[in-house]
LUMKE-244410 format. One record per residue (C-alpha): z, y, x. Coordinates in steps of 0.2 Angstrom, whole numbers, plus 5000, padded with zeros to 4 digits. Last residue first. Layout:
% residues N
ZYX ...
***
This chain:
% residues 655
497751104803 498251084823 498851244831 498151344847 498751484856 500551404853 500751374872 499151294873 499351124876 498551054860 498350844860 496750794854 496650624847 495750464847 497150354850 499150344843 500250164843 500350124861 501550264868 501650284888 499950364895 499750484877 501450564882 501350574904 499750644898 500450784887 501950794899 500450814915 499750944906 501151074906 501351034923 499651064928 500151254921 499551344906 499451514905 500851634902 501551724886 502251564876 501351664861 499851654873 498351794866 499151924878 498851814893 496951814891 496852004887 497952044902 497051924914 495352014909 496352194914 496752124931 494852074934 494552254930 493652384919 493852264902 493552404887 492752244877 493452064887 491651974889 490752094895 489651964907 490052034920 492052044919 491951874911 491251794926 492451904937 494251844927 493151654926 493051614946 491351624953 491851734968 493851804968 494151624961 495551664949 495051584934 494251414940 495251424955 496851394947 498151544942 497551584927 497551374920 497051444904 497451324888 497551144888 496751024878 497150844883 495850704874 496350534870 495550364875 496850184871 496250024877 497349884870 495749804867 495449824849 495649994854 494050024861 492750034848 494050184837 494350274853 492550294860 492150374843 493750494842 493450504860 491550564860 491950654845 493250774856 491950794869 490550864858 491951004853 491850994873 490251004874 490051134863 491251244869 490751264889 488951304883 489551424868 490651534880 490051704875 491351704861 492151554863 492451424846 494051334841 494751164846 493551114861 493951264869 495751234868 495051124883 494550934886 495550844899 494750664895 496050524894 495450334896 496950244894 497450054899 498449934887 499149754894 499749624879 498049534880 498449494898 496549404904 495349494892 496449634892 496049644913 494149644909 494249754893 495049884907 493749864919 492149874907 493050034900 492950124917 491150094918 490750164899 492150284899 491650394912 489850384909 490250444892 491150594900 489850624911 488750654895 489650814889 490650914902 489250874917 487750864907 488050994896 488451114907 486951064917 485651074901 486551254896 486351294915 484451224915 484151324897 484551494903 486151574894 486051774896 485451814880 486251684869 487851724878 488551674895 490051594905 489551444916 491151354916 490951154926 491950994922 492950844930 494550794923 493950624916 495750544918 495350354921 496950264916 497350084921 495950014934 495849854944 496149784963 496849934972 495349974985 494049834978 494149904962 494450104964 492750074975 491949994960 492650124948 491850264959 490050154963 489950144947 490250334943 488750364959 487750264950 487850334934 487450524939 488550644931 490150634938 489750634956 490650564966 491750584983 493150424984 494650494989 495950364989 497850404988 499150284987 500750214985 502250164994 502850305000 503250405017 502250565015 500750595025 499750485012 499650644999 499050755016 497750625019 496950615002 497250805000 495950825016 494750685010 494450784992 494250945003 493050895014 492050785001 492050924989 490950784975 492650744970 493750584962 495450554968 496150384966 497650364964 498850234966 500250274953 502350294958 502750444949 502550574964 500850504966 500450544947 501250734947 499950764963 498450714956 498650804939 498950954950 497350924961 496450904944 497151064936 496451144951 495851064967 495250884974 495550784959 493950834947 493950654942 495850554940 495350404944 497350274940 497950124946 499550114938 501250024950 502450164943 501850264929 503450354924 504250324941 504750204954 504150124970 504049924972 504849814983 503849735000 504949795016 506649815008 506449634997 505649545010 506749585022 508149515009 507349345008 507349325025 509349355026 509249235009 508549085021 507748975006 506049025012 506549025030 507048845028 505648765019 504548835031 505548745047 505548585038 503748615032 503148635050 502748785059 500748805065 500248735081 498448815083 497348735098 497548695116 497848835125 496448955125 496148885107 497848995106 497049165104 495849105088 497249045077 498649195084 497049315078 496749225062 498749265058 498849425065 497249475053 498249415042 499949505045 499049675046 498149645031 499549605023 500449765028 498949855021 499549785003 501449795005 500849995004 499549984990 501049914981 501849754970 500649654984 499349544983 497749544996 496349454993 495049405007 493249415003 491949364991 490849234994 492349115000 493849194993 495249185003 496749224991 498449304999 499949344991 500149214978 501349194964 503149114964 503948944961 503048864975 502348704967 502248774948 501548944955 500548874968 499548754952 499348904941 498649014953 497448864957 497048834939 496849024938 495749004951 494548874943 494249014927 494249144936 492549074946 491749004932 491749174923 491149264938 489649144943 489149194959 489849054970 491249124973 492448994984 494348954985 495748964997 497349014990 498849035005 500448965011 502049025018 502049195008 501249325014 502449455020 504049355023 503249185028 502249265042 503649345049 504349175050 503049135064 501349025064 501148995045 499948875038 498048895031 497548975046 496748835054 496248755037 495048885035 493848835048 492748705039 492848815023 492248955032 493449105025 494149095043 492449155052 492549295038 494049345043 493749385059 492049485057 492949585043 493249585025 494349645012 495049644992 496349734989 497449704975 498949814969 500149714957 500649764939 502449694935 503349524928 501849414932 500449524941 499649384948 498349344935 498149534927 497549564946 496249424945 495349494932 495449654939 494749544953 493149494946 491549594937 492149744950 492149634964 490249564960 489449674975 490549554985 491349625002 490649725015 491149685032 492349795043 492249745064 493649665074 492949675092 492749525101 494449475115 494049475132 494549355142 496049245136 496949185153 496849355160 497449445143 498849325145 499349365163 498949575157 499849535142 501749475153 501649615167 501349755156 502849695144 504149685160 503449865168 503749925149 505549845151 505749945168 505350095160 506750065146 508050065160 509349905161 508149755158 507849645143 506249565135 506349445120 504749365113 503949295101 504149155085 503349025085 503948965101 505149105107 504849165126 506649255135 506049355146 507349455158 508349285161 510149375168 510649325187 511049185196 509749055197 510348905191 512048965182 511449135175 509848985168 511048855162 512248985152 510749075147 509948875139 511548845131 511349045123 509649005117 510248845107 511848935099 510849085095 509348965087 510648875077 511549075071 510049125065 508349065065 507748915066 507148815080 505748815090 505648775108 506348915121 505548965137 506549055149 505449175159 505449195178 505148985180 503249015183 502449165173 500749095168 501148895174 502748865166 502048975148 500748855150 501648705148 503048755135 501648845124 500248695124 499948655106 499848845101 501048965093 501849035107 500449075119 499349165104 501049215101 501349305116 499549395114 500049435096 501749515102 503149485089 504249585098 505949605105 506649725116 508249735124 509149865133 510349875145 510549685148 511649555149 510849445134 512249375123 512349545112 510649555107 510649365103 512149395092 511049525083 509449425081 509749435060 509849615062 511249735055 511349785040 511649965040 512750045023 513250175030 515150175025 515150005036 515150125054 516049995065 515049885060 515849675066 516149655047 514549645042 514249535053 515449415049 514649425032 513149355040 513849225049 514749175033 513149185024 512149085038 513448965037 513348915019 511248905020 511548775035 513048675025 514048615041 515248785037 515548885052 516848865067 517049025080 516749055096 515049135096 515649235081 517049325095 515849405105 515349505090 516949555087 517149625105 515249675103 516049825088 514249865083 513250015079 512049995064 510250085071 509250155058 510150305059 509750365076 508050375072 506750245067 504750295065 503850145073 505250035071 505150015053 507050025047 507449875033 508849765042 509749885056 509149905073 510349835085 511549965093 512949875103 514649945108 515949905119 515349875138 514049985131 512349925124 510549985117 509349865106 507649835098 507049755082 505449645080 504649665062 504549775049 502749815048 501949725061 502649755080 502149695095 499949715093 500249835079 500949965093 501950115081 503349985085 503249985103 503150145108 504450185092 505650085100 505550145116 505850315111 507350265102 508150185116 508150295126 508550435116 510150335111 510450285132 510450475135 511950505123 511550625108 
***
């Protein structure tokens, strides 16, 4: 790979994995020849691009658009230029797009290029004083630029003011400042473009003074007893992730008096991701009153706008965040914290001076910023795609496996564990990879109310609602009569029997919450139960009761909750051998029932395994996979509840 390629990748992911320049996929970033440009394509984050994000252009056809005659009609030209693009690749089989800025790219005589939509620059560039205060900041060593929109107008405008600036003062502007919209910076060595970036903040961060810390604030104890409400509001043709936040900065801006500084858009970017206008409304502590005002306000944008909302500031409660993903959600709470930081960063020079309607009106009819949206902010795909789903007993075993099968599906889940350490880890491994849902671990502990409350409150304010709780969570004490103490039969009890109603009590007040609103929407509470729920253990009484105790609980819980739309079933697999409740070399089962004689003849933890397997007509024990069909099962038909579904390889049957 040629020099000027590892260049140019390296200083676009220092830049892009910066959020002050670069919020999800925003800015893009260039290399030249005398004959070829690399622009980064449509789509590609720049925090993580390669050398295949990049589209590589033919600039001899590239020069040739600034020449040429488009259509009078804006939207027509932009497709023509856009299509002339396309045609200037000289690698089409690959499918890049390249970026809207691409002419400008090519136009400015340098090396490199690189530009951002740095929040310092835009508190500058989005304020009442830009073209003033840009002149007395950097003096006439930047070409300032008034707004214009995007595309081929704004090229034709900046490359006038080039022309008049290589003719003044002979040579190539190195800054080019964007009113609301940022800044392009070019030079002919990437280290020479940091020295440019350097330069430019510390002047700003001069003229600012220290900015204050953004710091978390809670928000509303009442979430739970709202925003699943508000999720089944926005999630029109598919389920929508919610997230409800709060932080020193926002909450200045969910004053009423203040809002209206944030209530327009400063750049396009802002458009794309959020929408160009936002809900503001208040809590006053009265949930039912509260929903129904906003959905007369969600209502009311759809009709004006023609689409839902993104983003609800919620006076009382916190700022809500819409997306079709966990993903698009933290990518709004990057762009409006941008936004409220642009608002208080330009009272340094004179006040916000947000895009007008004519400019909004134009990037959200503007198809090339309606396909950015599409790559940045679709959905994932997959059996359970878009779910919020607890799945208890998450961080290992059957539960981990369960876990895992739902990510790789499309859910947000939310991992349930009182092994903090380990629970956080898998979090954070399942997140690693490049998707866009999510993992939450959230430590709890099954049997104690709070702590499940506090679960499905968590699951709330992280995702916005709740669609299958799996109550996975459970403990094996082996024993007979004579070796069974009453507090281990009490804890057994506790944890496999009653947690499972505490399960279904909290996560059942979500679910009736979102049917309430979408009639037509069906959640699952799904308890993994056993084959020991089916058929009596010998020496395993504790473990079998509750979950034969189990097994009413859902045909009981099944037949008060259906009415609405909420569906409970129990799983009963077989033996998961190769977890750690069987094959712990400590506490795991093979040695349990080694002690307590279990197995007759047993002399070894391999001779207990033996028994086991040799009572499975499918000859193994059962796998998370094998679960994860029967859930995948129960999950997607509406029309069976309160049953216990065998996976047991034939050791079990059904009379």
């Amino acid at each position: 790979m040629e020099q000027g390629i590892l260049d140019l990748i390296e200083i676009s992911q220092f830049y892009g994995k910066q959020k002050d320049f670069v919020l999800a996929g925003g800015g893009n970033t260039s290399y030249k020849t005398a004959d070829c440009l690399r622009v980064k394509a449509s789509g590609f984050s720049l925090s993580t691009i390669t050398e295949s994000g990049f589209a590589k252009l033919d600039r001899k056809q590239l020069n040739e658009i600034n020449t040429k005659n488009y259509s009078t009609d804006v939207l027509q030209r932009e497709e023509e230029i856009k299509n002339d693009l396309l045609r200037s690749r000289l690698e089409p089989e690959k499918g890049r797009r390249p970026s809207v800025e691409t002419s400008l790219h090519n136009l400015i005589d340098y090396t490199f290029i690189v530009h951002t939509h740095s929040t310092k620059v835009n508190g500058l560039m989005c304020s009442n004083q830009a073209a003033e205060k840009a002149a007395e900041l950097f003096g006439d060593d930047v070409l300032y630029i008034p707004y214009d929109d995007p595309g081929y107008i704004l090229f034709k405008v900046v490359e006038k003011s080039v022309l008049e600036y290589r003719k003044k003062k002979g040579k190539e502007p190195a800054v080019i400042l964007l009113q609301n919209h940022g800044v392009f910076v070019g030079a002919n060595t990437i280290d020479e473009v940091k020295s440019i970036y350097d330069d430019l903040i510390g002047k700003l961060d001069a003229a600012y003074g220290e900015e204050a810390p953004i710091e978390d604030l809670p928000v509303s104890a009442d979430a739970d007893k709202v925003i699943p409400a508000v999720r089944m509001m926005v999630s029109g043709e598919g389920l929508k992730t919610v997230k409800l936040v709060n932080n020193t900065l926002f909450d200045f801006y969910l004053d009423e008096k203040n809002y209206p500084s944030v209530s327009n858009p400063f750049t396009p970017d802002g458009i794309v991701y959020a929408n160009s206008a936002y809900i503001y409304t208040q809590y006053e502590g009265d949930p039912a009153a509260f929903l129904v005002d906003l959905q007369i306000k969600i209502d009311t944008y759809k009709s004006t706008k023609g689409k839902l909302p993104k983003v609800i500031f919620a006076k009382g409660l916190g700022v809500m965040l819409i997306s079709d993903h966990a993903q698009g959600a933290d990518v709004l709470y990057d762009v409006v914290t941008d936004c409220c930081r642009i608002a208080k960063l330009s009272q340094t020079f004179g006040g916000e001076h947000p895009m007008t309607p004519t400019q909004i009106q134009f990037i959200e009819n503007w198809e090339v910023e309606q396909y950015r949206s599409k790559v940045s902010m679709g959905a994932t795909a997959g059996r359970v795609d878009r779910k919020i789903m607890v799945v208890t007993g998450g961080a290992q075993g059957f539960g981990a496996g369960i876990v895992e099968e739902l990510m790789n599906h499309g859910a947000n889940v939310v991992i349930a564990d009182l092994n903090a350490e380990k629970g956080q880890e898998f979090a954070e491994e399942l997140n690693s990879v490049n998707r866009k849902n999510k993992a939450l671990f959230v430590k709890a502990d099954v049997s104690n109310a709070e702590s499940v409350q506090n679960l499905v409150y968590e699951t709330v304010v992280n995702f916005g609602g709740l669609d299958t709780f799996v109550s996975n969570a459970g403990i094996l004490r082996a024993g007979g009569l004579d070796e069974m103490t009453p507090e281990t039969f009490e804890l057994m009890t506790k944890v496999n029997y009653s947690a499972y109603f505490l399960c279904a009590k909290y996560a059942s007040a979500v679910m009736k919450l979102q049917n309430k609103i979408k009639p037509d929407h069906f959640a699952d509470i799904i308890q993994i139960n056993s084959k020991s729920g089916l058929k009596g253990s010998n020496k395993n009484f504790a473990y079998a009761g509750g979950k034969f105790g189990g097994i009413g609980l859902t045909q009981s819980f099944a037949l008060e909750l259906m009415p609405s739309r909420i569906k409970v079933n129990s799983i009963c697999p077989g033996n998961f051998f190769d977890g750690p409740l069987w094959a712990d070399p400590e506490k795991g089962l093979f040695v349990q029932y080694l002690n307590a004689g279990k197995v007759p003849g047993a002399k070894t933890i391999e001779d207990v395994k033996a028994y086991y397997e040799a009572q499975v007509p499918a000859g193994r024990g059962c796998t998370p996979l094998d679960v994860m069909r029967a859930i995948f099962y129960v999950i997607e038909q509406e029309y069976e509840t309160g049953q216990a579904v065998p996976v047991t390889g034939g050791q079990n049957m059904l009379n």
